[in-house]
N, C-alpha and C positions, 0 to 999 in steps of 0.2 A: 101737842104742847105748843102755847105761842112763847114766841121768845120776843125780849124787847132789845133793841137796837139802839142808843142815845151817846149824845154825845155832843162838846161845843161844834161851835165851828168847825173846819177845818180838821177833825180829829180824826175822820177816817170812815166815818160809818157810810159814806155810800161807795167808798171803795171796798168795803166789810160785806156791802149788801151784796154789789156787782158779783163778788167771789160767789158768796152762796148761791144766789141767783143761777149762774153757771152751775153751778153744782144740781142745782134742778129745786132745791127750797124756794119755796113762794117767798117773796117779797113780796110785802107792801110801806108804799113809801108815803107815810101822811103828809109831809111836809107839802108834797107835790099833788096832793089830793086836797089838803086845804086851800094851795092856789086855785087850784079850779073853783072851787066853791065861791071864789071870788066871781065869777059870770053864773051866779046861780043869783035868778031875780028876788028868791024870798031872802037871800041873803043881802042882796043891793039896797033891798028896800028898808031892811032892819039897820044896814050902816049910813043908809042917807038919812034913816033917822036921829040916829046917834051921833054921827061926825058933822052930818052937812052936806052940802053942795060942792064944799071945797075938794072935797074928797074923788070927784067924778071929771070925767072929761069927754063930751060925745055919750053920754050915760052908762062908761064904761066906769072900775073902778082904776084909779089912778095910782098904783103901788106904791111909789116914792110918795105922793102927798101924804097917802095913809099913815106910811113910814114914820114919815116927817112929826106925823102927829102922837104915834102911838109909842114911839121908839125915845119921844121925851115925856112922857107922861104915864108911869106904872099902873093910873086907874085906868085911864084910856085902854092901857095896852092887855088890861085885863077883860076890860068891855070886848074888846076884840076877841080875847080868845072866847069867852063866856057865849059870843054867836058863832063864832067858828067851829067852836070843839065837839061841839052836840051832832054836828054835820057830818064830822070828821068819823065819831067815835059811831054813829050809825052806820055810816059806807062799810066801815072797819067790820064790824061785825057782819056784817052781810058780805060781804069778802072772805072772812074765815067762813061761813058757811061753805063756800066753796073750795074751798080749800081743805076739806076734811079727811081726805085720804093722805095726805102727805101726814107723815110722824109727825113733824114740827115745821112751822111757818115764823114770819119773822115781821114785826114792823119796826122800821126806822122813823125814828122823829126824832126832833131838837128839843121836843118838851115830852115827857114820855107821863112821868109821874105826876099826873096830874087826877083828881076825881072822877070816877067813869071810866078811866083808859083801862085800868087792870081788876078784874074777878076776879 
């Protein structure tokens, strides 16, 4: 059984996860799986398409600019997820494979309910 995790900010879900975790339940944490995805070059390459230059520093990507851009802009900030979540929602599943012996697993995200995340 997967189970989801979600929640605003500050609400508690990775102090929810740390508990289980301990407990010996898989977590997986997308939020911190999507950052990564940030140093994945097919992903750099699709937002230097999309944002620009501005967005890059040393051809890393630059979190606060991205921020800056997509945090005021709801189409932006959909384009983002629309490259990010396919990434996300792929690892994920290829992580519950692994995970098959535990009764139930667990992912934490800030955006859970989203197309693709739940079968």
């Amino acid at each position: 059984m997967r189970v989801g995790l979600t929640g605003n900010i500050g609400s508690g879900k990775s102090t929810v996860a740390e508990i289980f975790s301990k407990l010996g339940v898989p977590v997986y944490h997308a939020d911190a799986v999507a950052k990564e995805f940030l140093l994945n070059n097919d992903v750099k390459a699709i937002l230097r398409n999309e944002f620009g230059e501005t967005i890059f520093t040393d051809n890393e990507i630059n979190k606060q600019a991205l921020a800056d851009i997509v945090f005021n802009n709801v189409d932006k900030l959909n384009k983002l997820n629309q490259v990010i979540h396919p990434f996300v929602i792929e690892d994920y599943e290829n992580w519950t494979k692994k995970h098959t012996k535990s009764f139930y697993s667990i992912i934490e995200a800030a955006i859970l309910l989203k197309p693709g995340m739940i079968k």
